[in-house]
ZAMARGU-4260 file (C-alpha; in steps of 0.2 Angstrom, whole numbers, plus 5000, padded with zeros to 4 digits):
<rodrens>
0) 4146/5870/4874 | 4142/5874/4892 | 4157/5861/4897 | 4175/5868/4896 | 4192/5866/4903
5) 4197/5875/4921 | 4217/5869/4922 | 4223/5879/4906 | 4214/5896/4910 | 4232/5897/4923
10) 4241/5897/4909 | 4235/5906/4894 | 4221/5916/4901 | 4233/5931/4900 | 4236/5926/4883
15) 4215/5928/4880 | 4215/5911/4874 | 4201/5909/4887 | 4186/5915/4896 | 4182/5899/4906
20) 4187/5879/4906 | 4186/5866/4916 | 4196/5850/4915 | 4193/5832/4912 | 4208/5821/4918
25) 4209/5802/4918 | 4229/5796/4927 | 4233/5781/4918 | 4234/5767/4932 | 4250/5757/4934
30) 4251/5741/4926 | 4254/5726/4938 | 4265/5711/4933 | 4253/5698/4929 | 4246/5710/4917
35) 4261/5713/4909 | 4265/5694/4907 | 4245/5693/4901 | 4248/5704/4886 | 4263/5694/4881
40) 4252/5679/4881 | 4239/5674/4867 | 4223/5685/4868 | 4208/5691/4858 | 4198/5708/4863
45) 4182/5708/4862 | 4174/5717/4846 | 4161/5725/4859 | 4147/5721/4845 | 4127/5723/4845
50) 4121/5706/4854 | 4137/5703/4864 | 4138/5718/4877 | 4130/5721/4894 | 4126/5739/4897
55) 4126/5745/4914 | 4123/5764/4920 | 4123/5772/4936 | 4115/5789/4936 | 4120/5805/4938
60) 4111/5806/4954 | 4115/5791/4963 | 4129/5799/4972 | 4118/5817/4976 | 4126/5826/4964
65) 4126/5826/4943 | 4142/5837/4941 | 4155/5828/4928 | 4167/5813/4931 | 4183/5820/4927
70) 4194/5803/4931 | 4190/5785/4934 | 4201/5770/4941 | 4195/5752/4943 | 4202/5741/4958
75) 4216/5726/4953 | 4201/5713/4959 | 4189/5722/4945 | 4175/5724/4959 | 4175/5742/4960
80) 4176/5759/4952 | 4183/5774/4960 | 4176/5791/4951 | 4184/5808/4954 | 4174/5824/4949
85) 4168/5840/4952 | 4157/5839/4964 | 4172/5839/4974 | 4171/5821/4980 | 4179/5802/4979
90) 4164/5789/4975 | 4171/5774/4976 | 4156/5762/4968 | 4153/5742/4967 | 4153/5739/4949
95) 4138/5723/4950 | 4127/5733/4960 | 4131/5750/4955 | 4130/5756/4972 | 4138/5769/4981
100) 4148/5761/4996 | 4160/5775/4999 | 4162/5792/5000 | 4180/5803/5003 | 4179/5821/5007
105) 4194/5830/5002 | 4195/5845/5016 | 4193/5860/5013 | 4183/5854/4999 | 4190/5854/4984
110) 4189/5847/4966 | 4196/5832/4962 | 4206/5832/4945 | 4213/5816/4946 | 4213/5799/4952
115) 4225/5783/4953 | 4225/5768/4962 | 4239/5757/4966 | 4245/5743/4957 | 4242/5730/4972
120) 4225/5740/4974 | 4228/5747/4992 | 4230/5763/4990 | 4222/5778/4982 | 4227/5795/4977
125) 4217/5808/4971 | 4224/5827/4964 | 4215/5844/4967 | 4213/5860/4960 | 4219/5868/4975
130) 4236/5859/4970 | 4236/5846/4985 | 4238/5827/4984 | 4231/5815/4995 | 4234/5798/4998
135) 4220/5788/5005 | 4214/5768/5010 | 4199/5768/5000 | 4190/5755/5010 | 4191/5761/5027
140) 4190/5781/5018 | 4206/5784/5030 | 4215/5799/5022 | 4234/5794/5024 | 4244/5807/5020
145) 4241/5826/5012 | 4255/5830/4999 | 4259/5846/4998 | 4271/5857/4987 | 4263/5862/4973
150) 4258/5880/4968 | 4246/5875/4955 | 4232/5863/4950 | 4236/5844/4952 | 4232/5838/4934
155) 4239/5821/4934 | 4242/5808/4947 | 4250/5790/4942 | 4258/5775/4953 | 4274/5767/4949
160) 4272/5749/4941 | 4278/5745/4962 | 4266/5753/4969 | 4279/5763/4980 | 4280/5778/4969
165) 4268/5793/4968 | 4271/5805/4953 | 4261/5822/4952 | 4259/5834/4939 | 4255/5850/4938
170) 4252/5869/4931 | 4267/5875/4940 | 4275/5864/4927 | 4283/5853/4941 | 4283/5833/4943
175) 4285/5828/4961 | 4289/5810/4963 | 4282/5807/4982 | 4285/5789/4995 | 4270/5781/4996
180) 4274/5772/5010 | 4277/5789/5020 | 4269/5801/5010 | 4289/5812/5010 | 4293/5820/4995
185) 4309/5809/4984 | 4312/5819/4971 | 4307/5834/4959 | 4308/5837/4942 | 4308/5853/4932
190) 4298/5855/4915 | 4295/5867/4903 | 4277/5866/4901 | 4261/5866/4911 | 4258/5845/4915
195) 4242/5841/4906 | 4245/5822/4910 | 4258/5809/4915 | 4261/5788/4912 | 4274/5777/4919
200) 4280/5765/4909 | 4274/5747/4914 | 4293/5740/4907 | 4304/5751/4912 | 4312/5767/4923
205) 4300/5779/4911 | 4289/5791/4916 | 4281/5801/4901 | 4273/5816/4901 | 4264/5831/4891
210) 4253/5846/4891 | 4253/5865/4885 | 4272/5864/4878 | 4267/5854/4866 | 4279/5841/4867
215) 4282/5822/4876 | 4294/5819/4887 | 4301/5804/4893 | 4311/5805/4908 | 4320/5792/4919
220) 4311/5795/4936 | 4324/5785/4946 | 4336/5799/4941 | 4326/5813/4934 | 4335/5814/4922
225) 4327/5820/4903 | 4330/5804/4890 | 4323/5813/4877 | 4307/5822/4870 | 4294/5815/4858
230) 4295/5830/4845 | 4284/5846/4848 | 4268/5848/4841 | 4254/5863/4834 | 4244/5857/4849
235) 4242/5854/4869 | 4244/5835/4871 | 4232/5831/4883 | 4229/5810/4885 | 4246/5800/4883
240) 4247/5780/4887 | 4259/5766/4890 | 4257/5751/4878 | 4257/5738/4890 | 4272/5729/4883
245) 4283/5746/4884 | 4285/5747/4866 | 4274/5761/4861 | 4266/5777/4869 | 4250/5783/4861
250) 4246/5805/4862 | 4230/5813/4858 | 4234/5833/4852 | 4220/5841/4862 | 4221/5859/4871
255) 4208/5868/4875 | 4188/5878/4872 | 4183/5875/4855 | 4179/5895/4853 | 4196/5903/4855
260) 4208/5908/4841 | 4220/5898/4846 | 4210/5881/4844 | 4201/5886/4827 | 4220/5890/4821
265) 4225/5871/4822 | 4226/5860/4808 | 4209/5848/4812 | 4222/5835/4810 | 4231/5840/4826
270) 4215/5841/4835 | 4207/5824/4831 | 4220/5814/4827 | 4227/5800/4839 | 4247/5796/4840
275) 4255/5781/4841 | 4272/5784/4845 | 4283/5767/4841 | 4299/5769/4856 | 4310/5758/4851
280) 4308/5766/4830 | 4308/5784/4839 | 4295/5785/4826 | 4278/5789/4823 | 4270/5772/4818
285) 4250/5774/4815 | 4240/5788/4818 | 4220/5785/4823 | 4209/5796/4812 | 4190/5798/4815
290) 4183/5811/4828 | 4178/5827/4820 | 4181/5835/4837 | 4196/5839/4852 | 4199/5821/4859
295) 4195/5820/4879 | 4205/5804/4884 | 4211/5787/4879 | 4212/5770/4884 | 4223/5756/4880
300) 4216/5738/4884 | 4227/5727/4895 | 4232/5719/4879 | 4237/5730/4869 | 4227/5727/4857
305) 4211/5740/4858 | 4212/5757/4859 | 4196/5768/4867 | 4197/5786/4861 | 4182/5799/4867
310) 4179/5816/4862 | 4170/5833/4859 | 4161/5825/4845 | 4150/5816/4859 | 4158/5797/4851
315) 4167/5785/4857 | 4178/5777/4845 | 4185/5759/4847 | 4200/5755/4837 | 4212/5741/4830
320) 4229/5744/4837 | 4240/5734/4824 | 4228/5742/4809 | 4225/5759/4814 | 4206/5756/4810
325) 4191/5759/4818 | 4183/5743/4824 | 4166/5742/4816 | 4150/5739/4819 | 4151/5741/4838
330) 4137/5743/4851 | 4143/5756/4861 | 4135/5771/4852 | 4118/5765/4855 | 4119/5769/4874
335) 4127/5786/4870 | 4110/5793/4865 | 4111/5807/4879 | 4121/5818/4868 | 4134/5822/4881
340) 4153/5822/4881 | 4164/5810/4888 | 4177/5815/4897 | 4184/5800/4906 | 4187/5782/4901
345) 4196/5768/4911 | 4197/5749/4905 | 4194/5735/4918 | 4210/5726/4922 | 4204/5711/4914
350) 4200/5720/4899 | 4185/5712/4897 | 4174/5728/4903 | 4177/5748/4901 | 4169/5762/4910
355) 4164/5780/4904 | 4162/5796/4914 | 4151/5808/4907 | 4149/5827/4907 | 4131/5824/4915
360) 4139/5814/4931 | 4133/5798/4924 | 4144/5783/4922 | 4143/5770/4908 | 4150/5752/4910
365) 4151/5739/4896 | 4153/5723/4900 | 4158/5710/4885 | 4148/5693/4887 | 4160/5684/4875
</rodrens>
């Protein structure tokens, strides 16, 4: 595999775990309050079926550049898709056209990691390797503010339901919690593991978050203070999301290049198994069994009711929430044909369209026609 995973070389490489790596990391975006009172309403996913789907694609070389998507974000207003990758540039693209209509430059330049919009959709943050933040206004490509404090690579960026909160993530095993409105630094929070990824709840004063320590935490990020942790695990937890009610946190078990010891030592059940952690139970309630390979990243529909999983195994999987099982007979793998992995996924607000970023720098958009 000629892909691999740069954010946990930091941490194991003196462990020989690793000899290269490169990551893929998708935030998950804050949930806004019409989409909360959306999931609680009557809805019906679509089944994302041969005949009721229309694919869109925009090139690796649209933007100048056919390095990997790492992250993806959609607006509030579903018009545009911001992508994040290693090319070291913010795209920010207009989903109908599939054209490019702005460009940000972190400087010095740096690859992006991460990236999260707002819940009111003003405001973009993006994370870098080097361990900086930056908040931007996508539209006028204004950098706003540069976040600094971290002493290791910014994995994980995600907005507060409000919008008024930044939390970062990072190797140096830190969660900083950051004002949006003035970019000042609000709070801190000491972990024991290297940050792979982190969610806020959509319901509450949770923030979750996971990575090489093997275990979730929940912690209140008003207080920083640890609720409590999710169990540990045989593997890295690497993808986690919100159900948009509150009720339940998803986890995918993934870590690291397929050729070290340490990866061919874990139970394939650990590797290519998806979690669904059920909060108010404090108990596991379904587990998502399918890929044959480390899972990449997830995605929850704003319902609740559809889960996206992609992986090493070059798939992407579409499952039922309340059964656990793969949703059949989907269209999805017919445009997948390229043979290349899948690093990022993000769902349209409306939940009626998904996009995928790819390790070629392509980016695939489904849009249901039902």
């Amino acid at each position: 595999m000629a892909l691999y995973r740069i954010a946990l070389i930091t941490f194991l490489s003196s462990l020989s775990y690793y000899s290269a790596s490169i990551i893929s990391q998708s935030s998950t975006p804050a949930f806004t309050a019409s989409m909360v009172r959306a999931a609680a309403e009557p809805a019906t996913d679509p089944t994302w079926q041969s005949g009721t789907v229309d694919y869109l694609e925009i090139p690796a070389n649209v933007g100048g550049d056919s390095s990997p998507i790492r992250s993806l974000a959609f607006t509030p207003d579903s018009q545009f898709l911001v992508s994040g990758g290693v090319d070291k540039t913010i795209k920010i693209w207009n989903v109908e056209t599939r054209s490019l209509v702005q460009t940000l430059r972190p400087s010095p330049a740096q690859e992006v990691v991460t990236v999260a919009l707002s819940s009111d959709g003003q405001t973009l943050a993006s994370g870098s390797i080097d361990g900086t933040v930056r908040l931007w206004n996508w539209k006028t490509g204004k950098l706003l503010h540069t976040l600094s404090g971290h002493s290791s690579i910014v994995t994980s960026v995600a907005f507060s339901p409000n919008g008024q909160t930044l939390a970062s993530g990072s190797g140096d095993k830190m969660i900083y919690l950051w004002k949006v409105g003035d970019g000042s630094l609000d709070q801190t929070i000491a972990t024991q593991q290297f940050i792979q990824t982190l969610a806020f709840s959509p319901t509450d004063n949770m923030l979750a978050s996971a990575g090489v320590g093997m275990s979730v935490d929940l912690w209140d990020w008003t207080t920083g203070n640890l609720v409590r942790s999710l169990g540990r695990y045989k593997s890295v937890i690497y993808a986690i999301a919100f159900s948009p009610d509150g009720r339940s946190l998803v986890f995918s078990p993934d870590a690291c290049s397929p050729d070290s010891d340490y990866c061919k030592n874990l139970p394939a059940t650990d590797k290519n198994t998806l979690r669904l952690w059920n909060l108010q139970g404090r108990q596991i309630g379904k587990t998502f069994t399918g890929h044959t390979d480390y899972i990449d990243d997830v995605a929850l529909s704003p319902s609740g009711q559809t889960l996206l999983s992609g992986s090493l195994d070059k798939t992407v999987k579409v499952w039922n929430v309340s059964t656990g099982a793969i949703v059949p007979g989907t269209a999805i793998q017919e445009y997948l044909k390229d043979n290349r992995r899948i690093l990022a996924i993000a769902y349209r607000p409306d939940g009626k369209a998904f996009a995928l970023g790819s390790g070629d720098g392509s980016i695939k958009i489904f849009i249901s026609k039902e």
